[in-house]
C-alpha positions in Angstrom: -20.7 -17.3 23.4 -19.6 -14.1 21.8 -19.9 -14.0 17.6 -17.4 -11.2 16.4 -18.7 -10.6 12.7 -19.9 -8.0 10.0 -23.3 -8.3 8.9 -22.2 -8.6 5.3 -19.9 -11.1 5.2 -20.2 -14.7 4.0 -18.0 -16.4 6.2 -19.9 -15.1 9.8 -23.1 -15.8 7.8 -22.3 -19.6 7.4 -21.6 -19.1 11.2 -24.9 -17.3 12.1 -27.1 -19.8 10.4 -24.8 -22.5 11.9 -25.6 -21.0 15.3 -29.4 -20.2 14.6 -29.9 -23.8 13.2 -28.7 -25.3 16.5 -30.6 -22.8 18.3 -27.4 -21.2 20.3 -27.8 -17.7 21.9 -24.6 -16.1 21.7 -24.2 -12.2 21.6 -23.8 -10.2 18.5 -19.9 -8.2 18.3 -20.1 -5.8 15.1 -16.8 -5.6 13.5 -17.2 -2.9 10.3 -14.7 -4.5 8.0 -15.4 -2.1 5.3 -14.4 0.7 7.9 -11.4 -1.2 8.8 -12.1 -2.2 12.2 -10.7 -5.8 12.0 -7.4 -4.3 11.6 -7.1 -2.0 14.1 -8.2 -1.0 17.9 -9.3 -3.9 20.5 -10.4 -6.7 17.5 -7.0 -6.7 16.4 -6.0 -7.8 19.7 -8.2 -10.6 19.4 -7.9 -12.0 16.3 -4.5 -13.2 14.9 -5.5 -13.4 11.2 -7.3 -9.7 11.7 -10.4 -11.6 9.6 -13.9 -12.4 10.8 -15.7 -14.0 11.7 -14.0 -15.6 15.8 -16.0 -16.9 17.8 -15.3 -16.5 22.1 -16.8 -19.5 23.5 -15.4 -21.3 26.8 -12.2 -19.1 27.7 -11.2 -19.9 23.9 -11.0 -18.4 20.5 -11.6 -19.8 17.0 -11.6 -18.5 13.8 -11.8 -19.4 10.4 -15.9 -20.0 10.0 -15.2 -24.1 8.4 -13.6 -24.7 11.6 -16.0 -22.4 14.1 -19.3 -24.7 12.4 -17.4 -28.0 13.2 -16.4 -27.3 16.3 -20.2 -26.4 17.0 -21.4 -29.1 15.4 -19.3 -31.0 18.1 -20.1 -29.2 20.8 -23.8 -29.5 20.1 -24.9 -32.4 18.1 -28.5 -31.4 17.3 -29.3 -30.7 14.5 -26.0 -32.4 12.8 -24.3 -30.3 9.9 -22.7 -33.4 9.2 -23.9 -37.2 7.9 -23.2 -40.0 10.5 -21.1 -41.7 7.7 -17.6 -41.3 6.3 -19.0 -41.0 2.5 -22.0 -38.7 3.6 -19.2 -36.1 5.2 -16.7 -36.5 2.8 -19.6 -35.3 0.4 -20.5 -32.3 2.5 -17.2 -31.3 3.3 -16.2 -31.0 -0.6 -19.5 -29.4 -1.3 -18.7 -26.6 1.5 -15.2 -26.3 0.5 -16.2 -25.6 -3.0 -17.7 -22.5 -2.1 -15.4 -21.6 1.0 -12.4 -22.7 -0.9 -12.8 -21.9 -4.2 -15.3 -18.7 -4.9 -14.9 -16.8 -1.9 -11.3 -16.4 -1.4 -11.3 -14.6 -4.9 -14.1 -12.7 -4.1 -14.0 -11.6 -0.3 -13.7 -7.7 0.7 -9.7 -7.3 0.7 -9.6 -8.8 -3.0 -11.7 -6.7 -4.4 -10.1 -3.6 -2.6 -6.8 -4.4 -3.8 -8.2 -4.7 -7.3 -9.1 -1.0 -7.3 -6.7 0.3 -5.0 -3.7 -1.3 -6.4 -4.5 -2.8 -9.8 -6.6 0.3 -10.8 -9.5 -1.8 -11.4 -13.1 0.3 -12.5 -15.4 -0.8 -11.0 -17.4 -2.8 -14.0 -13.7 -4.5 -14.3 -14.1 -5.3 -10.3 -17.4 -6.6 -10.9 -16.4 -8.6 -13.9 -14.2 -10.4 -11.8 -16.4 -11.3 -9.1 -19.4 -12.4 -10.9 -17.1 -14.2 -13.6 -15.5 -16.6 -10.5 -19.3 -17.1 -8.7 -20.3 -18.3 -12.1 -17.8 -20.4 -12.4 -17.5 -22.1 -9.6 -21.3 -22.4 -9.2 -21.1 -24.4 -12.1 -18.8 -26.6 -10.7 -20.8 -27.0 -7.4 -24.0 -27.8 -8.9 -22.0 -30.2 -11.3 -21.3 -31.7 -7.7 -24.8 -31.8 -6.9 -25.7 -33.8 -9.9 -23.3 -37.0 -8.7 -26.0 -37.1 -6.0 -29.1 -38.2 -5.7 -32.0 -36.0 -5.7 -32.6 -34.1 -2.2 -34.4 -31.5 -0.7 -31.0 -29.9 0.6 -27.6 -29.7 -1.0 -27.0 -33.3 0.6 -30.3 -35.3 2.1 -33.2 -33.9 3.4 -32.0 -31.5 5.8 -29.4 -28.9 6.1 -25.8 -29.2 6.8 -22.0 -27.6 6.4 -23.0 -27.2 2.7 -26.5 -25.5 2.9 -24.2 -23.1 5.7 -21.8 -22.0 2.5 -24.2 -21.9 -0.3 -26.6 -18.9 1.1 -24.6 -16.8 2.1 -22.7 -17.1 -1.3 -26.1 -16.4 -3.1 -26.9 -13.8 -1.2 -23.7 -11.7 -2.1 -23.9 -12.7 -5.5 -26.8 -11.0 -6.1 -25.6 -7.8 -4.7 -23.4 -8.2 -7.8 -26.2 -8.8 -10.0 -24.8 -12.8 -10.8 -26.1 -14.6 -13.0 -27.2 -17.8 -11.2 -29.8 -19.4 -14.5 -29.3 -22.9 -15.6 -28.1 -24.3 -11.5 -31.6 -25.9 -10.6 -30.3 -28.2 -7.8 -28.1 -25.1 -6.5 -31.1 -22.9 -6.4 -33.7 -25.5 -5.0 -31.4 -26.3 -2.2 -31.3 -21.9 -1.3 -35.3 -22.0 -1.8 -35.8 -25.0 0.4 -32.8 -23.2 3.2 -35.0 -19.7 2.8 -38.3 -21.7 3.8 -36.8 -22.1 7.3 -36.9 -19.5 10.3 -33.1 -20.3 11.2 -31.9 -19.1 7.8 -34.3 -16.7 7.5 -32.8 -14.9 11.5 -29.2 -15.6 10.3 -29.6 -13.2 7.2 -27.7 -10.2 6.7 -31.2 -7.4 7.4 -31.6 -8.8 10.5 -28.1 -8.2 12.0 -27.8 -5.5 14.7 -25.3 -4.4 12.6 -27.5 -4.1 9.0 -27.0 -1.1 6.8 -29.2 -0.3 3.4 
């Protein structure tokens, strides 16, 4: 398997820690999307929707990171990202989605560039922006939470699709300095994914890739 990603961003995080949670070897593609590279030269070639992260795997392609982790989660049952039940997945999916549907598309590299670029955004006004959209939808997530009983994870006892979305996300909020107070079950969940070695490989400083 080849993993074509950027150190930095959320989406090929929730696939690293997908990967390093099954235990998968797969070999590490930089693509600098801060430089540009998804957009041009040989990764453009690759990936239709010029975004990462794709993963190569079996003579095929996929992208979109949701998709990627299902389709490992297929490929290789164990650990399961998933509950064995309709409820239990329906529960993870909406939790995941929250975070890869709801904060990150507002937040992700090519919106904030077009604030400043093209809206003439500062950057305290860019900055506004992003933490005022992580707040508010981790308000909504760990309003989510609370419909549930009491777990170690986001949903049961050990990780799945939802633990994958929720790191990454708190990681690159605080870059941007969020304010995360007040969200116990959200931030019990990140401690308890932080305690384990796969999340803990699958972080941003210890990509090949990592800058300062």
């Amino acid at each position: 398997m080849k993993l074509h990603n950027y150190f930095r961003s959320s989406s090929s995080f929730r696939v690293r820690i997908a990967l390093s949670l099954k235990g998968l070897d797969y070999e590490y593609v930089p693509v600098h999307i801060a430089r540009g590279e998804h957009r041009t030269g040989p990764y453009a070639t690759l990936s239709a929707d010029k975004l990462v992260p794709l993963l190569e795997d079996e003579g095929e392609r996929f992208s979109q990171s949701m998709a990627i982790i299902e389709y490992l989660d297929e490929t290789h049952p164990e650990p399961p990202l998933l509950p064995s039940d309709p409820v239990g997945r329906a529960h993870v999916r909406a939790l995941a989605q929250s975070i890869a549907c709801e904060i990150h598309p507002l937040n992700n590299l090519r919106v904030l560039k077009y604030l400043v670029k093209d809206l003439k955004l500062d950057d305290e006004a860019k900055n506004a922006w992003y933490r005022h959209w992580v707040r508010d939808g981790m308000e909504a997530f760990e309003r989510q939470l609370a419909l549930h009983p009491g777990s170690t994870f986001c949903y049961g006892d050990t990780p799945t699709l939802a633990d994958c979305c929720l790191v990454p996300q708190i990681f690159n909020g605080r870059r941007f300095d969020c304010d995360f107070s007040g969200l116990p079950r959200s931030m019990a969940a990140f401690d308890a994914c932080m305690q384990l070695e796969a999340f803990q490989r699958a972080q941003p400083s210890q990509s090949p890739d990592a800058e300062a």
